[in-house]
Steps between C-alpha positions, in 0.01 A plus 500: 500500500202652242583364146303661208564649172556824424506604081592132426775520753438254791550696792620373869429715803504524864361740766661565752384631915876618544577257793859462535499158396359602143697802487867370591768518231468135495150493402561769270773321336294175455185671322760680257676199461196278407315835312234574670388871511450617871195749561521793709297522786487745760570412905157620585284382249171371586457119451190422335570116494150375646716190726598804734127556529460038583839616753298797650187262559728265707683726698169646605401127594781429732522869612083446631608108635796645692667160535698396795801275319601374171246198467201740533655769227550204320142408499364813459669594214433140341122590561488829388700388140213206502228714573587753179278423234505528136241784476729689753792445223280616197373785641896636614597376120205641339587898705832497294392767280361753778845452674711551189257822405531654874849449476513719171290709663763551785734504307691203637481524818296337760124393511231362666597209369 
């Protein structure tokens, strides 16, 4: 939940990725209930969260270890997550504005990113 103010208003807000666990009439009655303003956000929409980039970076990992049982996934995703570094992480925070711009520039729908 994004808090903020809006004209001197504090403002609560959620996005949404319309999985059926945030889109049940359950959920919907809970962020009415407790005011909270629910964005809309389309099924498709490109996610320019940089984690699915960290998420991308391990799958590749374990994808190029192939791993024969659980104890080796195990350990190769433990030393791919260890072997991330914090220059890896600023440079995926610090493309932020080239993914929001080529998503204007698509006009919402999927990038490169």
């Amino acid at each position: 939940v994004r808090r903020g103010v809006v004209s001197g208003r504090k403002l609560k807000m959620k996005r949404q990725y319309n999985d059926p666990k945030h889109t049940s009439k359950r959920a919907k009655s809970w962020f009415q209930t407790n005011k909270i303003n629910v964005m809309e956000w389309p099924a498709q929409s490109p996610d320019l969260n940089p984690i699915e980039n960290v998420w991308g970076d391990i799958k590749n990992a374990v994808s190029e270890a192939k791993p024969r049982n659980v104890n080796e996934l195990w350990n190769v995703v433990k030393e791919s997550w260890s072997g991330i570094t914090a220059e890896r992480c600023h440079k995926l925070v610090d493309s932020m504005p080239h993914r929001c711009e080529a998503v204007i520039k698509n006009c919402g729908h999927t990038t490169k990113y």
